[in-house]
Phi, psi and omega in degrees: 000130168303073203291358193243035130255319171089005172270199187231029163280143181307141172293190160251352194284111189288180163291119181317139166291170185264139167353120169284181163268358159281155184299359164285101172287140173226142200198143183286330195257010164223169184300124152308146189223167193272156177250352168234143152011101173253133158294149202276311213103222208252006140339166179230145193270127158314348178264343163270177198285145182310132204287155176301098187271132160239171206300346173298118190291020176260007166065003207192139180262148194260129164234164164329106149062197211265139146327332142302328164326351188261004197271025155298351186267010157312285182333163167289343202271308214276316187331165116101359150304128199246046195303162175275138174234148121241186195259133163330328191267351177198103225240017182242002183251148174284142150229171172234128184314159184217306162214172199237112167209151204358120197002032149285113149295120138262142206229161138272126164268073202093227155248027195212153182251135163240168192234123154264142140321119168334329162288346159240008132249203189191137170302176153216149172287144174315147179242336188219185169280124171107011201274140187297074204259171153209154214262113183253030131234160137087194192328293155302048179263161194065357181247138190280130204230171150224143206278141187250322179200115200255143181203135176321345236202246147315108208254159177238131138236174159237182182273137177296128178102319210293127159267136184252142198262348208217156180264004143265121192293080197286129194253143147216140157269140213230177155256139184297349187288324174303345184241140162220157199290144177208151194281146174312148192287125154322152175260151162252000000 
């Protein structure tokens, strides 16, 4: 019986036809669409977890090498550099270096120092232009740039401090692997 006219006609509403069998659903009035998964590629799945950003526009914190790699903050050349550091336990938060003593890192956190093993940090690399660097190998170590033109492979610098007198400029190219980020230096 029909309840919404209230006679005893059969309905019309027919019965769902049965499922197909291929992963393809098909219908005249919408786009087939797959019905299990496909890979995407390098697409991003609306369904997986949202990916993690950090203020870097590198999406990811880039550090110097292996965490040993930090152990140039030993040298004497390094003191009083205010490098960006992070920790093996959390590579998305910065701390700044402060000293070094038998293999204890001091760091600031904040308004507290805290202390790691040399082994559990690590610098980071420059990510963009203008960024503050030093060079922790090779001819220029220790000595301090501003990134002139940032490039994954290779940085353009100029010398940090340096006020230019001329209108020419000594530029060096350095490999970005070479550098890692600090914060400016305090005036005394």
């Amino acid at each position: 019986m029909d309840t919404i006219s209230g006679s005893s006609k059969p309905s019309l509403v027919a019965p769902l036809p049965p499922a197909p069998s291929s992963p393809i659903a098909s219908s005249s009035s919408f786009t087939p669409m797959p019905v299990q998964p496909t890979p995407t590629g390098d697409a991003w799945d609306p369904l997986s977890r949202t990916p993690c950003v950090s203020p870097a526009p590198s999406s990811q914190t880039n550090t110097v090498g292996t965490p040993a790699a930090a152990s140039f903050l030993q040298h004497s050349q390094m003191q009083g550099h205010r490098f960006y550091l992070t920790v093996q336990q959390d590579k998305n938060r910065k701390f700044e270096f402060r000293s070094i003593c038998d293999g204890m890192v001091k760091v600031r956190d904040g308004s507290h120092v805290r202390d790691f093993s040399l082994a559990e940090v690590s610098t980071c690399m420059p990510t963009r232009k203008q960024d503050i660097v030093v060079c922790v190998q090779g001819e220029h170590f220790a000595q301090m740039f501003r990134i002139k033109t940032f490039g994954p492979d290779v940085c353009v610098l100029r010398k940090f401090g340096v006020p230019k007198t001329t209108k020419i400029e000594t530029l060096y190219t350095l490999p970005t692997s070479t550098l890692a980020v600090i914060y400016p230096p305090t005036k005394h």
